[in-house]
C-alpha positions as CSV (number, residue, x, y, z in Angstrom):
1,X,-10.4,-27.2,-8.9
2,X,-9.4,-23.6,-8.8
3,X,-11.0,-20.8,-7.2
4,X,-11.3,-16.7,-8.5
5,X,-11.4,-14.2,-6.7
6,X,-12.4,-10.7,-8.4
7,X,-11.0,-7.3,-6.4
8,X,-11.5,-4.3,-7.0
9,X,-8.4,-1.5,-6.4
10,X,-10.2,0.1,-4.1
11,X,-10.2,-3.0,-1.8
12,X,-6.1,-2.9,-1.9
13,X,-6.1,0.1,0.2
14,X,-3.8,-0.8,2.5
15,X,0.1,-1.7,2.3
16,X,1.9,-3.0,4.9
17,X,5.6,-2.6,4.6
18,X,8.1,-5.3,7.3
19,X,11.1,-4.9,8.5
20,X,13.4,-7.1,8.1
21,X,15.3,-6.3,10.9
22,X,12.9,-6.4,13.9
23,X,9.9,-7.5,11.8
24,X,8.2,-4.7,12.8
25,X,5.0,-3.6,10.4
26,X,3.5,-0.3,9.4
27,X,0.4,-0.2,7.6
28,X,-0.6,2.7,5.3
29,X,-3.5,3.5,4.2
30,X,-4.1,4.3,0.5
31,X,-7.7,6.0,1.1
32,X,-6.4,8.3,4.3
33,X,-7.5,11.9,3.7
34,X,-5.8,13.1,6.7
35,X,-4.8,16.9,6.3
36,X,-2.6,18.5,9.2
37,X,-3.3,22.0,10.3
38,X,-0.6,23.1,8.1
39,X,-2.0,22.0,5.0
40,X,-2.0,19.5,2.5
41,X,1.3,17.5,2.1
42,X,2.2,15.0,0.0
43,X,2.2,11.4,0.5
44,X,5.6,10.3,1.7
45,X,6.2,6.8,2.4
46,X,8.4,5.8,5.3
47,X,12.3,5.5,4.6
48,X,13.1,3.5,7.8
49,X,11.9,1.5,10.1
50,X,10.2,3.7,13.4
51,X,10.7,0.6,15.7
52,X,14.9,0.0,15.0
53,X,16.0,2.7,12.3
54,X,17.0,0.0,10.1
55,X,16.6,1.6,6.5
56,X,14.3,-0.1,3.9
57,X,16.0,-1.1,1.0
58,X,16.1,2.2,-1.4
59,X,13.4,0.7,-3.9
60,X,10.7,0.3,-1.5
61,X,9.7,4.0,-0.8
62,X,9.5,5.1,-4.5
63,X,7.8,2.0,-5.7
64,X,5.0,2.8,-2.3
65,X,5.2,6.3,-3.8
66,X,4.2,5.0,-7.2
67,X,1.7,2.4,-5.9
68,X,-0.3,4.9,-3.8
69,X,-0.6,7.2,-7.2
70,X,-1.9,4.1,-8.9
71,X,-4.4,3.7,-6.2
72,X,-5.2,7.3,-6.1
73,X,-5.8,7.5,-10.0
74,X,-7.6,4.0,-9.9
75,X,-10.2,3.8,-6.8
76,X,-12.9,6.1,-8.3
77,X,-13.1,4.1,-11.6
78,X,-15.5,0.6,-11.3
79,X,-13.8,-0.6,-14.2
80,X,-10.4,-2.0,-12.9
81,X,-9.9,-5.1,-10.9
82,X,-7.7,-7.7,-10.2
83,X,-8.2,-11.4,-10.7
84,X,-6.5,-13.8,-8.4
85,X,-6.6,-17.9,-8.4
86,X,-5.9,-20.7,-6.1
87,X,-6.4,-24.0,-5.1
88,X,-10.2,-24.8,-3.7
89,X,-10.1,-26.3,-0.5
């Protein structure tokens, strides 16, 4: 027997990127509205890792980049989600 599981964008709001280096993990969240003093920026994913230095491979920031604009663009409208299966237990 299989089991769905409806989600809606606005529950994906947060990405966790992993070294592979020193495994170390940084979360970012999608749904921040956090605006510094000197005004809005835009989103910029991490390029390395803030624990070792280690780079992440060259795809990951622009394809964050891209995923957070999806997210942006998405969360207000009820009209996308995503479908996942697996196995019941």
């Amino acid at each position: 027997m299989k089991k769905q599981m409806l989600i809606s964008i606005r529950d994906l709001r947060f990405a966790t990127l992993v070294c592979t280096q020193c495994e170390t993990r940084v979360t970012l969240d999608f749904a921040s509205q956090f605006q510094p003093a000197s005004g809005p920026r835009p989103f910029e994913p991490p390029q390395k890792c803030p624990q070792c230095g280690q780079r992440y491979d060259s795809n990951v920031p622009d394809a964050i980049k891209t995923l957070h604009q999806v997210y942006r663009a998405l969360a207000g409208v009820d009209v996308v989600t995503f479908t996942t299966e697996r196995s019941a237990e």
